[in-house]
Wavefront OBJ file of the C-alpha trace (Angstrom):
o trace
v -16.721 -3.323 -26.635
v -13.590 -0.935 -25.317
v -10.332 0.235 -27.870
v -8.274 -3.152 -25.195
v -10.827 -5.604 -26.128
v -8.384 -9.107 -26.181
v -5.240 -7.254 -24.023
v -4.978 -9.065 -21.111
v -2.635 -7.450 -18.159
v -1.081 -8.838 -14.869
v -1.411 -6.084 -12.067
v 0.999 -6.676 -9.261
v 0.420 -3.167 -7.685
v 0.887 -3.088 -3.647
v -0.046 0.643 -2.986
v -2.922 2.358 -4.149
v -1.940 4.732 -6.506
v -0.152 2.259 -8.464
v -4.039 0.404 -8.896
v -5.404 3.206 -10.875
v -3.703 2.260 -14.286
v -5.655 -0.992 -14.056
v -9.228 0.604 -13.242
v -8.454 2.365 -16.458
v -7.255 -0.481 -18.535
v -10.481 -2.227 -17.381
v -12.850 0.714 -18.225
v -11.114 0.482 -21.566
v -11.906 -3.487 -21.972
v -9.064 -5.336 -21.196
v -9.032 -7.999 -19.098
v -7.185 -7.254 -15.621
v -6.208 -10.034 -13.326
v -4.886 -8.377 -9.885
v -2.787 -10.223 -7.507
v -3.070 -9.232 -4.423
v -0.795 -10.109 -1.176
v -3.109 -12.166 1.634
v -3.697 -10.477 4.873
v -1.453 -12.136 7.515
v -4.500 -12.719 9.960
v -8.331 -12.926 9.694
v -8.793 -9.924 11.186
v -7.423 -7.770 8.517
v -6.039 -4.233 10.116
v -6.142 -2.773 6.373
v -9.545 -3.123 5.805
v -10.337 0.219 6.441
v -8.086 1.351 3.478
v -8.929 -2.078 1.085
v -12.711 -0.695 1.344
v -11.603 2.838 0.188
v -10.356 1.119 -2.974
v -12.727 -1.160 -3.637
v -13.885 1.383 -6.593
v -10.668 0.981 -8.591
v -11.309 -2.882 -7.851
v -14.916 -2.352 -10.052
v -13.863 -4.409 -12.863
l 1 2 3 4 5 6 7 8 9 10 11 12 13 14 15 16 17 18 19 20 21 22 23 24 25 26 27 28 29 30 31 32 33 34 35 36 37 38 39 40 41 42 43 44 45 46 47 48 49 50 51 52 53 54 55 56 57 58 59
């Protein structure tokens, strides 16, 4: 049970820093839904940097 228990927030972030606030939100118990833009191709030439930030992507 966090202090955001039943706040529910969009994240529409496209650069990292801007995916912190949700992390937080999470941590605090609300409930996050991220939308994030599909990779062009299957072989993604971001994945080095989506795996760095799949920490903030915990909740």
């Amino acid at each position: 049970m966090g202090v955001l228990d039943g706040i529910k927030i969009l994240e529409l972030a496209r650069v990292p820093p801007a995916e912190l606030p949700g992390m937080m939100f999470a941590d605090m118990g609300a409930d996050v839904l991220k939308i994030e833009t599909p990779s062009e191709t299957q072989e993604d030439p971001d994945w080095q940097r989506r795996s760095a930030f799949v920490y903030v992507n915990r909740n």
